[in-house]
C-alpha positions as protocol buffer text, in pm:
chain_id: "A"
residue {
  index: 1
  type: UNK
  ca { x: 1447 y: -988 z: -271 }
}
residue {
  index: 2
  type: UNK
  ca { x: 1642 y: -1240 z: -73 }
}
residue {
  index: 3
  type: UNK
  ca { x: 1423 y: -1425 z: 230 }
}
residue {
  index: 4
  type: UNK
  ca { x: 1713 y: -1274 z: 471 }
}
residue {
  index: 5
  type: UNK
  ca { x: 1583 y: -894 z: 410 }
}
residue {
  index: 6
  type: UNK
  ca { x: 1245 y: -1035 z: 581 }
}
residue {
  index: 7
  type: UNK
  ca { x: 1485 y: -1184 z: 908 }
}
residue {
  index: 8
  type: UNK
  ca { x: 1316 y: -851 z: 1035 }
}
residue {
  index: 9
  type: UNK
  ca { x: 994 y: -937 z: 1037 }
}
residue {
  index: 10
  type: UNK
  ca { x: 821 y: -1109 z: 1317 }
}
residue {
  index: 11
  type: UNK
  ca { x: 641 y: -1445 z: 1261 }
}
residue {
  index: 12
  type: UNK
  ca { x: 241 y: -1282 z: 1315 }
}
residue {
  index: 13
  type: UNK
  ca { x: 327 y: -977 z: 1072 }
}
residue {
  index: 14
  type: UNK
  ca { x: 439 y: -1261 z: 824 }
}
residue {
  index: 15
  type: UNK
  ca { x: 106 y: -1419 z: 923 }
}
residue {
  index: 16
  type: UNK
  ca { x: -97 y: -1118 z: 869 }
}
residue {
  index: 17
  type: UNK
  ca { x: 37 y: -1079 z: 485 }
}
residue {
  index: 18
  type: UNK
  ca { x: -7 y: -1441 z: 406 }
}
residue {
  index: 19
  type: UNK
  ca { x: -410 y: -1349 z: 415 }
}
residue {
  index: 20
  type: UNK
  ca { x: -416 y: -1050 z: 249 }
}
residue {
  index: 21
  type: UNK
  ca { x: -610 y: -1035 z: -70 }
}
residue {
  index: 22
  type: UNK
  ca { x: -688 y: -625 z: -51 }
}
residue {
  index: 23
  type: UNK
  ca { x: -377 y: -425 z: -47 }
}
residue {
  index: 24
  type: UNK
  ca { x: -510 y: 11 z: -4 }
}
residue {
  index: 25
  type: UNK
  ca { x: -254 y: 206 z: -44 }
}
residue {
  index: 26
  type: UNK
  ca { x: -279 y: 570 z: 128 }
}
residue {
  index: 27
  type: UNK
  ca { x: -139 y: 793 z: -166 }
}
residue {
  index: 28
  type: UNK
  ca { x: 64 y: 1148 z: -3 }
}
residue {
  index: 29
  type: UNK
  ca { x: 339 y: 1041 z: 239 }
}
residue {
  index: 30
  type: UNK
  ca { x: 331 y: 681 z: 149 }
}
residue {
  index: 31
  type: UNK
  ca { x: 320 y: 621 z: -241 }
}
residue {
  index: 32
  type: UNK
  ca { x: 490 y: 1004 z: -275 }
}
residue {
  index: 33
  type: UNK
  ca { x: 735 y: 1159 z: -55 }
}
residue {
  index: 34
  type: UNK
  ca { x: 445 y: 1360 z: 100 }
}
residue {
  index: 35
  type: UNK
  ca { x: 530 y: 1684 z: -72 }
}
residue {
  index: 36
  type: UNK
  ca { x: 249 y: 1901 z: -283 }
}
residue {
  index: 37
  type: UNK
  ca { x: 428 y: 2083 z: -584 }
}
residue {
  index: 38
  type: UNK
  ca { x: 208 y: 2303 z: -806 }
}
residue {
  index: 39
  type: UNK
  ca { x: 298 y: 2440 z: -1122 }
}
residue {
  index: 40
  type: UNK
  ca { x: 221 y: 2812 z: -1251 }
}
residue {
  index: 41
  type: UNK
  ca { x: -135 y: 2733 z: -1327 }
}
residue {
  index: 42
  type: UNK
  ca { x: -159 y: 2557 z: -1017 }
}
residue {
  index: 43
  type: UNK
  ca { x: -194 y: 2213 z: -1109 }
}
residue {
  index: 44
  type: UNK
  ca { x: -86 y: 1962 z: -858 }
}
residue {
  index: 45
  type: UNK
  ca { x: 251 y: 1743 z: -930 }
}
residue {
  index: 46
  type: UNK
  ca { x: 337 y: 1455 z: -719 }
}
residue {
  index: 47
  type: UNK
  ca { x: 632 y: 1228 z: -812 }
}
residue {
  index: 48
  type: UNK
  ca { x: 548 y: 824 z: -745 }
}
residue {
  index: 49
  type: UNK
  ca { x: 891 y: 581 z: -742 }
}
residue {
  index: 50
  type: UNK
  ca { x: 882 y: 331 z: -1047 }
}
residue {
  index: 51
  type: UNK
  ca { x: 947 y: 62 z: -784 }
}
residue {
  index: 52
  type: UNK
  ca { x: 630 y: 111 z: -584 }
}
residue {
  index: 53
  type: UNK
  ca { x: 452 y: 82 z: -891 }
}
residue {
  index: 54
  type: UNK
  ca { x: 597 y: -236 z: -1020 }
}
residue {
  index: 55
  type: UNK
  ca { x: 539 y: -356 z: -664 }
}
residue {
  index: 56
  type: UNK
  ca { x: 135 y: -275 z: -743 }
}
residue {
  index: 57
  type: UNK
  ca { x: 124 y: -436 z: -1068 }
}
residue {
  index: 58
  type: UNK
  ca { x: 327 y: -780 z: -891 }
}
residue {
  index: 59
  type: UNK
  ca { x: 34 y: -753 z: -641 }
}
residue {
  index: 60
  type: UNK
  ca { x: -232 y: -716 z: -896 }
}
residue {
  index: 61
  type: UNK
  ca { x: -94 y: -963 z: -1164 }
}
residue {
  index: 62
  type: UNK
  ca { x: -90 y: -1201 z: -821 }
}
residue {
  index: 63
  type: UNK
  ca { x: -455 y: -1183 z: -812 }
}
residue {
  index: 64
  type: UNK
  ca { x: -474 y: -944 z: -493 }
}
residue {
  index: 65
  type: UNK
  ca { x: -680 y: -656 z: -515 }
}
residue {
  index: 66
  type: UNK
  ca { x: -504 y: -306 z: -485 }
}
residue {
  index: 67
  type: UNK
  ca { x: -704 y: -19 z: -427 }
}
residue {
  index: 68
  type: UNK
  ca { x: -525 y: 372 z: -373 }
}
residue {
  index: 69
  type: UNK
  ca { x: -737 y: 574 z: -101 }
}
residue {
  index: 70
  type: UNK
  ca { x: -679 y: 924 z: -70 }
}
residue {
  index: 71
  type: UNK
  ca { x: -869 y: 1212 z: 83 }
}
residue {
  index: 72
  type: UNK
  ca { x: -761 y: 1433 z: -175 }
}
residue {
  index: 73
  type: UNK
  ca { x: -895 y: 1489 z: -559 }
}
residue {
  index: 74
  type: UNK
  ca { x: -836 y: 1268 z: -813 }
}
residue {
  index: 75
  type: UNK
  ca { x: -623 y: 1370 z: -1129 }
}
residue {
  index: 76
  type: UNK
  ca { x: -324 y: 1242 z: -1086 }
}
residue {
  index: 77
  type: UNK
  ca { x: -360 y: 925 z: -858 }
}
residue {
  index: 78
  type: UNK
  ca { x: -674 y: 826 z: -1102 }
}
residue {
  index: 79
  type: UNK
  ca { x: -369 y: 853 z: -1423 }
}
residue {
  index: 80
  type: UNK
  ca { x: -125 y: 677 z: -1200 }
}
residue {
  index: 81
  type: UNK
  ca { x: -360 y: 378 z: -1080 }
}
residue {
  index: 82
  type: UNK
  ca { x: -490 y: 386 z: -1463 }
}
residue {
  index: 83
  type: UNK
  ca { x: -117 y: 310 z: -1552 }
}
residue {
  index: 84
  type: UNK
  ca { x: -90 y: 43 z: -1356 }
}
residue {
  index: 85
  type: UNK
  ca { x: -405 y: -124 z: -1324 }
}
residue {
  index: 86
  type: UNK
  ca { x: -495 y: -87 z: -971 }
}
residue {
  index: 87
  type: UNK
  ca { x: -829 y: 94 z: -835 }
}
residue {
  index: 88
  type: UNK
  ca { x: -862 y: 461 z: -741 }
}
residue {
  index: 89
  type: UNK
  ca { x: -1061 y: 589 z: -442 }
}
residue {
  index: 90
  type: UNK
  ca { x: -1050 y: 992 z: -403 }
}
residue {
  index: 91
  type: UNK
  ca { x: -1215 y: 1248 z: -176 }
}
residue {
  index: 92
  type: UNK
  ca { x: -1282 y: 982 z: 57 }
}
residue {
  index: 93
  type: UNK
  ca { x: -1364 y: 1124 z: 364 }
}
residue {
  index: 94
  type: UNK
  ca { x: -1373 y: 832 z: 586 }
}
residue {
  index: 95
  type: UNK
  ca { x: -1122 y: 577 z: 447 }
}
residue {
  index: 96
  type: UNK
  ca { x: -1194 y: 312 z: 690 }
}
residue {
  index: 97
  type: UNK
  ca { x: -1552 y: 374 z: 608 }
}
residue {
  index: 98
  type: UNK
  ca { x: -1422 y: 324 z: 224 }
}
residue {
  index: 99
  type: UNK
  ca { x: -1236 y: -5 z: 330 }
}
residue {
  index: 100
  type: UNK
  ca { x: -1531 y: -172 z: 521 }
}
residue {
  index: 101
  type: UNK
  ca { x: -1699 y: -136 z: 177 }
}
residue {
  index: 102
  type: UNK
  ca { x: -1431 y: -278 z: -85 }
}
residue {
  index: 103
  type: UNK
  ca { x: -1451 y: -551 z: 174 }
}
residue {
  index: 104
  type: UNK
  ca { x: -1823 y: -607 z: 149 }
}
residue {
  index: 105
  type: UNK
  ca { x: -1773 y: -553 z: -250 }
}
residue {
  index: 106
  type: UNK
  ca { x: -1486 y: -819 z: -275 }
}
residue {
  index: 107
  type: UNK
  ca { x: -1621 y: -1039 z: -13 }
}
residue {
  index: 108
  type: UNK
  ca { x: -1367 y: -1025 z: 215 }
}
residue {
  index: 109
  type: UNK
  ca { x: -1309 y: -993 z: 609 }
}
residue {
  index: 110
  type: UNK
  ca { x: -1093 y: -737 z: 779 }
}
residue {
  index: 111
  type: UNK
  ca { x: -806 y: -979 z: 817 }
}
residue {
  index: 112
  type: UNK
  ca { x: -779 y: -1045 z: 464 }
}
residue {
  index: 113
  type: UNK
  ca { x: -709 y: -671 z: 400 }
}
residue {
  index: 114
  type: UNK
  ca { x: -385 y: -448 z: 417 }
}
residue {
  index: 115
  type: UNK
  ca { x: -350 y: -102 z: 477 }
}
residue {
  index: 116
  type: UNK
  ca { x: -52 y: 130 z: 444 }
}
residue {
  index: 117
  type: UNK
  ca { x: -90 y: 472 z: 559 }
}
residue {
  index: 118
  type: UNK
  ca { x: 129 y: 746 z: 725 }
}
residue {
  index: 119
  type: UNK
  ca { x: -94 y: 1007 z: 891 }
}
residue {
  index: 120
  type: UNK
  ca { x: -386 y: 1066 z: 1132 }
}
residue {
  index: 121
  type: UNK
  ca { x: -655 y: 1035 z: 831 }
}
residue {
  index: 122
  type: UNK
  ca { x: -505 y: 680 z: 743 }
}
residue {
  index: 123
  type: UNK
  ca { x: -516 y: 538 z: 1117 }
}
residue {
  index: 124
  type: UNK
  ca { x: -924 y: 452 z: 1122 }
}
residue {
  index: 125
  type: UNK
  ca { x: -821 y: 265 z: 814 }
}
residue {
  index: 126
  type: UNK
  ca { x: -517 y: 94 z: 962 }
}
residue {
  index: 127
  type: UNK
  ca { x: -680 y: -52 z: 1264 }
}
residue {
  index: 128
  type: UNK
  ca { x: -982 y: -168 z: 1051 }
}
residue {
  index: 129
  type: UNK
  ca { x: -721 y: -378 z: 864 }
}
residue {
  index: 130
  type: UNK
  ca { x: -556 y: -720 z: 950 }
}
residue {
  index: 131
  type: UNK
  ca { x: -219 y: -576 z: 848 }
}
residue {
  index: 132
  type: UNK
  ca { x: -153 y: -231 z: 881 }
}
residue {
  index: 133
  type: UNK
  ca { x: 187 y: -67 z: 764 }
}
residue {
  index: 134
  type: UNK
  ca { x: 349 y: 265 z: 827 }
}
residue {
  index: 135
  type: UNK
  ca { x: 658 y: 391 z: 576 }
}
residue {
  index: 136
  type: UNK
  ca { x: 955 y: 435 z: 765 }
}
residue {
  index: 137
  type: UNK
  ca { x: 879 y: 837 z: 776 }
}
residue {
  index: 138
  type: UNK
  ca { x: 540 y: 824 z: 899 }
}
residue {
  index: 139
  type: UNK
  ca { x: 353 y: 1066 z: 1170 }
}
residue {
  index: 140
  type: UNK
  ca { x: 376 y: 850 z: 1530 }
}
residue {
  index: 141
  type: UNK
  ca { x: -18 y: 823 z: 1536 }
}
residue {
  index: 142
  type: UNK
  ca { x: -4 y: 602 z: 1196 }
}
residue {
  index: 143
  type: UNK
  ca { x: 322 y: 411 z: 1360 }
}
residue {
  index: 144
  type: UNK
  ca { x: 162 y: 370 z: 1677 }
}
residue {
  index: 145
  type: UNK
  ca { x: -117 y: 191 z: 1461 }
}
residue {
  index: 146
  type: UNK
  ca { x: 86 y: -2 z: 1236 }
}
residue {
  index: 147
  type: UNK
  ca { x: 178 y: -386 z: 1256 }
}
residue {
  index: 148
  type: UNK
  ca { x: 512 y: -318 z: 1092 }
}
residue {
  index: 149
  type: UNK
  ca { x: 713 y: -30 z: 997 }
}
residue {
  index: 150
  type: UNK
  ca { x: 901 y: -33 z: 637 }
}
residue {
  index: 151
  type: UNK
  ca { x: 1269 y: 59 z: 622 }
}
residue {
  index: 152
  type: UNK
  ca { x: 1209 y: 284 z: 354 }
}
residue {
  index: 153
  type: UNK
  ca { x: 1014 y: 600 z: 361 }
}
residue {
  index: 154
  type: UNK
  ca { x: 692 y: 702 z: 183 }
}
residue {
  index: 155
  type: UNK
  ca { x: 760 y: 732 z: -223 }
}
residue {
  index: 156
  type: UNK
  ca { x: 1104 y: 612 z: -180 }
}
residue {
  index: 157
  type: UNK
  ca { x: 992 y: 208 z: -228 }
}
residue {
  index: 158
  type: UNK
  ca { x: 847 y: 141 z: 180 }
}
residue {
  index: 159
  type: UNK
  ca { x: 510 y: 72 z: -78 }
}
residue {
  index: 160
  type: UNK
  ca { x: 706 y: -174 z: -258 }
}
residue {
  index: 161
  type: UNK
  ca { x: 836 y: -320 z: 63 }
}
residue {
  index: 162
  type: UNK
  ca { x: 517 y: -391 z: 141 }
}
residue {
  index: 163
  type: UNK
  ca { x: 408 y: -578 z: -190 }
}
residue {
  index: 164
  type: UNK
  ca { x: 728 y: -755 z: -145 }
}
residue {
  index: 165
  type: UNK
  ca { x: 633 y: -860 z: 228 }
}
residue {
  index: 166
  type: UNK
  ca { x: 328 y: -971 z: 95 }
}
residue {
  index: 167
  type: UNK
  ca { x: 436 y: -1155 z: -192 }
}
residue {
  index: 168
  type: UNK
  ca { x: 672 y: -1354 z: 28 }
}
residue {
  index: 169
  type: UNK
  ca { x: 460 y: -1480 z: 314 }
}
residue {
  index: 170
  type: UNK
  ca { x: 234 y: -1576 z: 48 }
}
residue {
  index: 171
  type: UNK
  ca { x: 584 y: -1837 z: -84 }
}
residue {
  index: 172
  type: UNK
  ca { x: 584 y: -1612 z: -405 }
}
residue {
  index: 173
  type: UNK
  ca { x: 845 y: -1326 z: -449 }
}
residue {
  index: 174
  type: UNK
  ca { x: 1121 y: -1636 z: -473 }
}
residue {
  index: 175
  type: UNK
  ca { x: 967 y: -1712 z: -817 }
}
residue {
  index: 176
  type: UNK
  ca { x: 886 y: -1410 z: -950 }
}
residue {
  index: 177
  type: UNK
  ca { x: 1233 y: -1336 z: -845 }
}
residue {
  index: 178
  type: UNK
  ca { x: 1413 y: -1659 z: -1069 }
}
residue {
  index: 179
  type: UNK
  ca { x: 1134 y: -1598 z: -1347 }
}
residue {
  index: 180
  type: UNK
  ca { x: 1149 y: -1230 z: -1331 }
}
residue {
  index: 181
  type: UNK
  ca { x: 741 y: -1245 z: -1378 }
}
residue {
  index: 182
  type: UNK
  ca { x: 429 y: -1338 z: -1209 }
}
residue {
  index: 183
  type: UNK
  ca { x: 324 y: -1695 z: -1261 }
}
């Protein structure tokens, strides 16, 4: 992604991803378009966009932690964060609560984390974190607690916009750009 498609972003958002070494990930609304399909035996389907996940696995092969939180069972985001590598936190209640502790785990303070959510569960979360991000579609309480706004809307790449933010104020999507890998 060409440094001009971050000419958007102000200089202390830029700031704010250059420390993160957590990236959470809310999972309905902001790694999926938000919508809950269920098939005849009522299993849950959710449909995740291949560039959000290659935008995880950058992140992760980067050496930042990347942890999905969701409120909601497992089953699906546990195969999807499986596939790519990245942590899986379901049923969690209180996700800032759940965010304070990967912190304490990792070692980290609040300003080292990132947190993109796109709903009133995700906001406790978002304020706990030095950067918080809202998709372009999200519910005004998560925008109104949101650093930065993506262009794109949940499931349709704003989580790869992120990972891409964070990548570059960190002076490394330009490489992984002309080597087409993570060095």
């Amino acid at each position: 992604m060409p440094a001009s498609l971050f000419d958007h972003v102000p200089p202390d958002v830029l700031a704010r991803a250059a420390r993160v070494r957590l990236a959470c990930f809310d999972v309905d609304g902001t790694l999926t378009d938000g919508g809950l399909g269920f098939d005849s035996e009522g299993r849950e389907i959710k449909t995740f966009h291949v560039h959000d996940g290659q935008g995880l696995v950058l992140l992760r092969k980067a050496g930042i932690t990347v942890a999905l939180v969701t409120a909601r069972p497992g089953g699906i985001v546990e195969r999807r964060a499986a596939d790519l590598g990245v942590q899986a936190h379901v049923h969690v209640a209180d996700k800032r609560a759940r965010v304070v502790a990967l912190c304490a785990e990792l070692g980290l303070d609040d300003d080292q984390v990132a947190f993109m959510g796109d709903d009133l569960a995700d906001v406790g979360a978002m304020r706990e974190a030095g950067l918080a991000v809202a998709p372009a579609d999200a519910n005004a309480c998560a925008v109104s607690a949101a650093h930065w706004r993506t262009r794109a809307p949940g499931g349709r790449g704003a989580g790869r916009e992120l990972c891409d933010l964070i990548l570059h104020a960190q002076g490394r999507l330009a490489t992984i750009h002309a080597d087409g890998r993570v060095s």
